[in-house]
Every structure is written in C-alpha cells, then in structure tokens.
C-alpha positions, 0 to 999 in steps of 0.5 A, spaced: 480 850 663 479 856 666 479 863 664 485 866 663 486 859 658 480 862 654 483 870 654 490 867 651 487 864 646 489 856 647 484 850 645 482 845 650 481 838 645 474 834 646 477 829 648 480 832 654 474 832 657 472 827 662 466 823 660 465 826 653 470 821 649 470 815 654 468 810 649 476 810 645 475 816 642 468 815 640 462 819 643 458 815 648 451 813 647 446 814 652 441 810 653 434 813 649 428 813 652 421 816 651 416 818 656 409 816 654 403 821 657 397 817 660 390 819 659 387 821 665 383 815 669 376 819 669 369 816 671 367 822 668 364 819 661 361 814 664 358 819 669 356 824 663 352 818 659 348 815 664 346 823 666 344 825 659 341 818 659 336 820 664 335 827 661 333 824 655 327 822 659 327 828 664 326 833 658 319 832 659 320 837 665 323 843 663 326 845 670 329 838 670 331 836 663 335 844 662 340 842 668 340 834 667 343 837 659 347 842 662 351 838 666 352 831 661 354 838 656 360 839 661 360 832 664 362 830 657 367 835 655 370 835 661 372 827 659 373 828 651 381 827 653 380 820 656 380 813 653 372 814 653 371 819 648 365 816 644 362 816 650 364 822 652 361 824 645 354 821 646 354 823 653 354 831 649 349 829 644 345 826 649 345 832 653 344 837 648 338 833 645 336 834 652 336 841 652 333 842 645 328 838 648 326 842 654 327 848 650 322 845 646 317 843 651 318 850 654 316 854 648 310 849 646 307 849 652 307 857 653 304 856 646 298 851 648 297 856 655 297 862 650 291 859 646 288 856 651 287 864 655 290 862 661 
C-alpha cells in the first residue's frame, strides 16, 4: 500500500499483510518471555558487617569508631538492594551504634576533663 492508495480512499485488508495472519486467518502467537532483573552480586554487606563489627570494639577510641561507623553506614546502604539485605541492616545498625557510641565517649570524656580542671 502506498500513499496515493491512502489519499483515494482504498482499504488494505489484514490479511494482506504479510506475517500478520500467517497462521489460516488467525493471529500468530509469539512466544512470550519475561526477562527476570538480577540483584547485583556485591561483597559490600559482608565488607559492612565485618567493618561495623570492629567498630563495635573501635568506639572506644573516637578518632577511630566515628569513620569505622560512617563507613559501615555507607557500606551498608550501599548494599541494601542485594541478596544480603539482613546483613546489610545489621551492618547499619552496627555502624550507627558505633557512631552513637564515640559520640558518647567524646561527650563524657570532655565532661570528666571539665571536672577534672584540665
């Protein structure tokens, strides 16, 4: 069908066109699929868990429990999308009860310090 068979007015039939009614008349069934989407393959949770694991024991040293925490925090969230989301979530937890905690020790020691005159 070209354009001037437009412009005239004519009518093309289904059927006419090839590959539309191949199967005697009937539409032709395609094949279906559906295309599943991967989570990503990341170490990141395992990484985060064992990061906020040792911050758990770095707190106690602010200058090394605040980034341990930060980075099991980001660690963490990174790989909330993986397969490993419950250790994803216990690496943030970890890593914000680490930062909690330094913060902690930073305010009770300057508290000790103050009362202490030094």
């Amino acid at each position: 069908m070209n354009v001037q068979d437009l412009l005239s007015g004519q009518t093309m039939l289904a059927s006419s066109v090839p590959g539309l009614f191949d199967n005697g008349g009937e539409p032709v069934q395609y094949a279906q699929y559906t295309r599943q989407v991967e989570q990503p393959e990341t170490n990141y949770s395992l990484a985060a868990i064992i990061i906020g694991g040792f911050g758990m024991i770095a707190w106690c040293i602010p200058i090394l429990g605040i980034p341990t925490g930060l980075i099991a925090i980001f660690l963490g969230a990174r790989s909330l999308r993986s397969k490993d989301r419950l250790k994803a979530i216990i690496a943030i937890i970890f890593g914000v009860t680490c930062v909690l905690l330094s913060v902690v020790n930073i305010l009770v020691s300057a508290a000790v310090m103050k009362s202490m005159g030094l």
